[in-house]
C-alpha positions as CSV (number, residue, x, y, z in Angstrom):
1,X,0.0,0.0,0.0
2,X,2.4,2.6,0.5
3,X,3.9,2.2,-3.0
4,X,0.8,2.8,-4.2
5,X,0.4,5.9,-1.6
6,X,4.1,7.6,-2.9
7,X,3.1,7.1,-6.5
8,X,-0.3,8.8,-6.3
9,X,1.6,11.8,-4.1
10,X,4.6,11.9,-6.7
11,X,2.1,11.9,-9.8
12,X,0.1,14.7,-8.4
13,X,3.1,16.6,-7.4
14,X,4.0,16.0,-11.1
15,X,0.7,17.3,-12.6
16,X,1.2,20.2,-10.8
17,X,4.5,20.7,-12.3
18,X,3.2,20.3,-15.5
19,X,0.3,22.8,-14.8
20,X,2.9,25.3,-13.4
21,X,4.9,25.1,-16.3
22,X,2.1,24.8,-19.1
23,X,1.1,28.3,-17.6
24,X,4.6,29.5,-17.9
25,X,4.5,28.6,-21.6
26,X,1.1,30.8,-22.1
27,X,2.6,33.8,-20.0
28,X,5.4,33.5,-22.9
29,X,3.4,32.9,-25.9
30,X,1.6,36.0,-25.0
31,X,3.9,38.1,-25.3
32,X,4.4,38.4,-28.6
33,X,8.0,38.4,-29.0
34,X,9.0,35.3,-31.4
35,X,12.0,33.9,-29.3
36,X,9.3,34.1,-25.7
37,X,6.6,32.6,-28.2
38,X,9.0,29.5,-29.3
39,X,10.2,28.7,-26.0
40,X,6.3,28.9,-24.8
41,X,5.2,26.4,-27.7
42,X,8.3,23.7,-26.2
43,X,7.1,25.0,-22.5
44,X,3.7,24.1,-23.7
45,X,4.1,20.8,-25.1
46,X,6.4,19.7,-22.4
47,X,3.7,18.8,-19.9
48,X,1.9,17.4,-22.6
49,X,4.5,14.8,-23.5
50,X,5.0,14.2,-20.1
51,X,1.3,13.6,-19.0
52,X,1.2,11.1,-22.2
53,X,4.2,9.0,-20.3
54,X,2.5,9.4,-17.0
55,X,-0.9,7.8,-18.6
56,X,1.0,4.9,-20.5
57,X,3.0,3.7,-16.9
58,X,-0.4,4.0,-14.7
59,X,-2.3,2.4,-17.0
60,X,0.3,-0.1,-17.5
61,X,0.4,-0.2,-13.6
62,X,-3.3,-0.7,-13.3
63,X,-3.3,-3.6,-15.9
64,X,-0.3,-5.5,-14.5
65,X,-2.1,-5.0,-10.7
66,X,-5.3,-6.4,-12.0
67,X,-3.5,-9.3,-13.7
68,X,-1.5,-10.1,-10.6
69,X,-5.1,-10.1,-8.5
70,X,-6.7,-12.6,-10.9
71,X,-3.4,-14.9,-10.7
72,X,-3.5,-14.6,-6.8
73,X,-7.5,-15.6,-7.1
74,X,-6.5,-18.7,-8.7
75,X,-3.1,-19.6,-6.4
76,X,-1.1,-19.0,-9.1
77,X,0.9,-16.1,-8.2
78,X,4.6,-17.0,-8.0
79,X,5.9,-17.6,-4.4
80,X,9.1,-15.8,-3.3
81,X,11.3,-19.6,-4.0
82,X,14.8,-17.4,-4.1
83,X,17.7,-17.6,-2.2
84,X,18.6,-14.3,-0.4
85,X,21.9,-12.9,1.0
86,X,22.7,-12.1,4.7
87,X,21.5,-8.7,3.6
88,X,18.5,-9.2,1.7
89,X,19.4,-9.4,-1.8
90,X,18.2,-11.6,-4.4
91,X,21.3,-14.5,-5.0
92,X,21.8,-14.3,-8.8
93,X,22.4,-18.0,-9.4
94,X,18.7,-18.5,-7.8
95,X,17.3,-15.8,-9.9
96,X,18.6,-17.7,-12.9
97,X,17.5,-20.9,-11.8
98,X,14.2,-19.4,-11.6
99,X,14.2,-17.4,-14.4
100,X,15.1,-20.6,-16.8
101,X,12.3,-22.6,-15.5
102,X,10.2,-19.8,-16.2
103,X,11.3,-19.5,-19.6
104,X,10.8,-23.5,-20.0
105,X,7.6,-22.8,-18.9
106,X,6.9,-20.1,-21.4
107,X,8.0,-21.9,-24.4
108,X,5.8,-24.7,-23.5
109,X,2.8,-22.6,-23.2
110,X,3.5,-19.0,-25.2
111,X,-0.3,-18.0,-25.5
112,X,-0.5,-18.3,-21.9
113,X,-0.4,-15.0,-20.0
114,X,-0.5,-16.6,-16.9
115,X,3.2,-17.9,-17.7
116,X,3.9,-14.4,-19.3
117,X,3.4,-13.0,-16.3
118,X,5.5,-15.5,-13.9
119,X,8.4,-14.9,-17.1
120,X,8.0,-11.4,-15.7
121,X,8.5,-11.3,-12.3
122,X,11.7,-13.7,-13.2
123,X,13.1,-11.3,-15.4
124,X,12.8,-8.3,-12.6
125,X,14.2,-10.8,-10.0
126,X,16.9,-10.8,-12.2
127,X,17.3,-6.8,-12.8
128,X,16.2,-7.1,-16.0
129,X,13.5,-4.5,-16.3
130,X,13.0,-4.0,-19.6
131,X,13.0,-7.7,-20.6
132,X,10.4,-8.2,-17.7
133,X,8.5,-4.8,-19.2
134,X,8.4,-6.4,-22.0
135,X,7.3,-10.0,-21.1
136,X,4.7,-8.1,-19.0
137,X,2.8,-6.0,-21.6
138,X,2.6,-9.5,-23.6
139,X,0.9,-10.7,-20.7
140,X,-1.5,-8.0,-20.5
141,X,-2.2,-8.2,-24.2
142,X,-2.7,-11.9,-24.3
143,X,-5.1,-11.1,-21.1
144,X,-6.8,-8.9,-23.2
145,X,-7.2,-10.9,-26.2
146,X,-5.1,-8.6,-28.3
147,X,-2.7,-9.8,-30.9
148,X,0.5,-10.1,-30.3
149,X,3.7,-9.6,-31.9
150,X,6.8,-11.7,-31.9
């Protein structure tokens, strides 16, 4: 729960920023003078760019959340089976061993999102976020009944 609490406060604190600085860019464009007006047009479209990103990673959030819910529902959400150091960190060699059953897994069942998803959280175990993004949006599309590409 408090991830959830510090990314609601940081994305509000962010929309804020964007209002604050959308603003700043139609103070500028209103003045008239062609330098103030171009910096206002980037100073406008900023916060626009930057909202777009903030929708895609909530919504992509929201979808993975709801996926992980479901795959609790069933007893199928992966239990923590990895090795830790003294200190708390994930022991690579585990994470791998993990990680290649997951992949076994995958291969033997590739329109399953339900083994998408597990591929997932192996990849992240193993640091490797954008492999694990990856593997993650092709859960939520095969959830979805979208097509998917290879």
């Amino acid at each position: 729960m408090g991830g959830k609490i510090t990314y609601v406060f940081l994305s509000t604190v962010l929309v804020l920023v964007f209002g604050v600085v959308a603003m700043e860019g139609v103070l500028l464009l209103l003045t008239g003078e062609p330098a103030a007006m171009g910096m206002g047009a980037v100073a406008f479209l900023l916060p626009c760019v930057g909202a777009w990103f903030l929708w895609k990673n909530t919504r992509f959030a929201r979808r993975a959340n709801r996926l992980a819910a479901e795959l609790e529902a069933e007893g199928g959400l992966p239990a923590d089976e990895l090795r830790r150091t003294a200190g708390g960190r994930i022991d690579r060699d585990s994470a791998d061993e993990v990680f290649a059953r997951r992949k076994a897994e995958t291969e033997e069942s590739p329109e399953d999102w339900r083994c998408w998803f597990r591929l997932a959280v192996a990849y992240h175990d193993a640091r490797d976020t954008p492999r694990a993004r990856k593997a993650m949006q092709r859960a939520i599309a095969l959830h979805e009944g979208r097509s998917v590409s290879a």
